[in-house]
C-alpha positions in Angstrom: 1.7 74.2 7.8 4.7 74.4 10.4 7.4 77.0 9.8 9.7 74.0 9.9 7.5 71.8 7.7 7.4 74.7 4.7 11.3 75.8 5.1 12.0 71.7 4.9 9.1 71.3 2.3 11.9 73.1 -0.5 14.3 70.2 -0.7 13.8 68.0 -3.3 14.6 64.6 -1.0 13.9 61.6 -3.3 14.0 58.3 -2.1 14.6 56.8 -5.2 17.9 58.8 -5.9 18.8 58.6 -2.4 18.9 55.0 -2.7 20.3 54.3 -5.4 23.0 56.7 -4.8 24.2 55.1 -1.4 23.8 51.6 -2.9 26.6 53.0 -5.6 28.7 54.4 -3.2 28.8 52.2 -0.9 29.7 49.7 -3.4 32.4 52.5 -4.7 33.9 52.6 -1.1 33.7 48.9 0.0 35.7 48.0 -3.1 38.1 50.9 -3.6 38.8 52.3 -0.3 38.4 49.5 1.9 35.3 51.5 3.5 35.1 49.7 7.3 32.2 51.3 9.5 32.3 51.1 13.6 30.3 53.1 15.8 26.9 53.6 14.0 25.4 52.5 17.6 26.0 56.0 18.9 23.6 57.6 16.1 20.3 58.4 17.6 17.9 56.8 15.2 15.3 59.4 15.7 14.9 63.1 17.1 17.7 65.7 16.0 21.4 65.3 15.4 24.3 67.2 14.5 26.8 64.7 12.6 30.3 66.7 13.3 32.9 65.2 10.3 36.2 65.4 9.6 37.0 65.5 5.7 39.8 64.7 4.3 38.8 63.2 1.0 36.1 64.5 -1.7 34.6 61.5 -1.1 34.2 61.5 2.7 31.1 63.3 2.2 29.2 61.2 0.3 30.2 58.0 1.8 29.4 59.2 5.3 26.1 60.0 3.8 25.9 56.6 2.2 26.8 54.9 5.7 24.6 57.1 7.4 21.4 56.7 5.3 21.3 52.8 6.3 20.0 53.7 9.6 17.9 56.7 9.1 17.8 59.8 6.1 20.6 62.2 6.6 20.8 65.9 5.3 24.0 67.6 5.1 25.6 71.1 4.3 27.4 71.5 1.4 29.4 74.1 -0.7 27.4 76.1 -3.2 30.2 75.4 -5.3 29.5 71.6 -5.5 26.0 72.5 -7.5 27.6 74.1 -10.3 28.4 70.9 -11.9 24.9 70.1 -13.2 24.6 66.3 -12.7 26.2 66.4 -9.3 24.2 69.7 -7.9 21.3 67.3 -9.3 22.2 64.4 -7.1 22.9 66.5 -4.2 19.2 68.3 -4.0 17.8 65.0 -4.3 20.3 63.7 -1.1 18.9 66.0 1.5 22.0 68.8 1.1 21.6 72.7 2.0 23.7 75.1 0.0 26.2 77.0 2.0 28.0 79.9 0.6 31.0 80.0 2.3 31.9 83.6 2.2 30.7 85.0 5.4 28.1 83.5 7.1 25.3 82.3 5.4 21.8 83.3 7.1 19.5 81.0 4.7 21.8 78.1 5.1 21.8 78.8 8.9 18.1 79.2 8.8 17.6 76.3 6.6 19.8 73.8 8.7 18.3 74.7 12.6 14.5 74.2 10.7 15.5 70.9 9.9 17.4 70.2 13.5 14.3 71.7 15.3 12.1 69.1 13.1 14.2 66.5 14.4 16.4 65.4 11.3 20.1 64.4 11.3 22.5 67.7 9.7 25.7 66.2 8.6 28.6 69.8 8.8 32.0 69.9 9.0 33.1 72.2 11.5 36.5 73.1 9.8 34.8 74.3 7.1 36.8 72.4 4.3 39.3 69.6 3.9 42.1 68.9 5.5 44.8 66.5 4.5 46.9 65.8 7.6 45.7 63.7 10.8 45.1 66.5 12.7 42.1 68.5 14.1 42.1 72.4 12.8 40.0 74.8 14.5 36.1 74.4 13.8 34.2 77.8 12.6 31.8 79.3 14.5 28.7 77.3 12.6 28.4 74.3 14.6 28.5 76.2 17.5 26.0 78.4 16.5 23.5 75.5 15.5 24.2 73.8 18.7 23.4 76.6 20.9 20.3 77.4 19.0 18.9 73.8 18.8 20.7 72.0 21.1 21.2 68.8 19.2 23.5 66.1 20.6 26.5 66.5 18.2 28.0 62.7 17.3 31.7 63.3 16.1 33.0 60.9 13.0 36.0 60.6 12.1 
């Protein structure tokens, strides 16, 4: 077995909850927050991807994901913080999402994320690290960088 195949072999991807979960959000977003979707013609269906997201919603997240996972399974970072809430850190190994611990850089995230790049999956991050309320790009951290110059990944801005 591939490097890559055992490192990706430790998420707990289920179709099932994947499913099912982008069915209810989507359904969440088309009727409260008048979810509209343009641009999904510039997502490579296959071979790897860096997704580069703004966030400026809790939700952004996971209906990017939802959106996303109509045209092909998408794995994303996410704050180690967000699996402390047992049904949602549930949900989120079963979506395809890596832990990041944001304080310092996180080598196993790091690792975990250019394993599944190199493999050729789509890695949804957002490069300013957090959310950001006004209309304005902040400064991205040095992460997406980093993955790009290790995997070299087209990187497909959303917005």
């Amino acid at each position: 077995m591939r490097q890559e195949d055992a490192e990706k072999k430790q998420f707990k991807i289920s179709l099932f909850w994947q499913n099912l979960g982008r069915f209810v959000i989507e359904v969440l977003g088309r009727s409260f927050f008048s979810l509209k979707v343009s641009g999904l013609d510039y997502v490579p269906r296959t071979g790897r991807v860096l997704v580069a997201a703004n966030h400026k919603s809790n939700w952004d997240p996971l209906l990017l994901g939802a959106v996303l996972g109509r045209i092909r399974r998408p794995y994303a970072l996410a704050k180690a913080e967000l699996f402390r809430n047992p049904l949602l850190g549930f949900l989120l190994d079963r979506w395809g999402a890596v832990r990041l611990w944001r304080q310092g850089a996180d080598v196993g995230a790091l690792k975990n994320a250019i394993a599944l790049l190199t493999s050729g999956e789509m890695l949804i991050v957002i490069p300013e690290g957090t959310r950001k309320r006004e209309n304005m790009l902040e400064r991205s951290l040095p992460g997406i960088g980093y993955l790009y110059l290790k995997t070299q990944a087209p990187v497909v801005p959303v917005y």
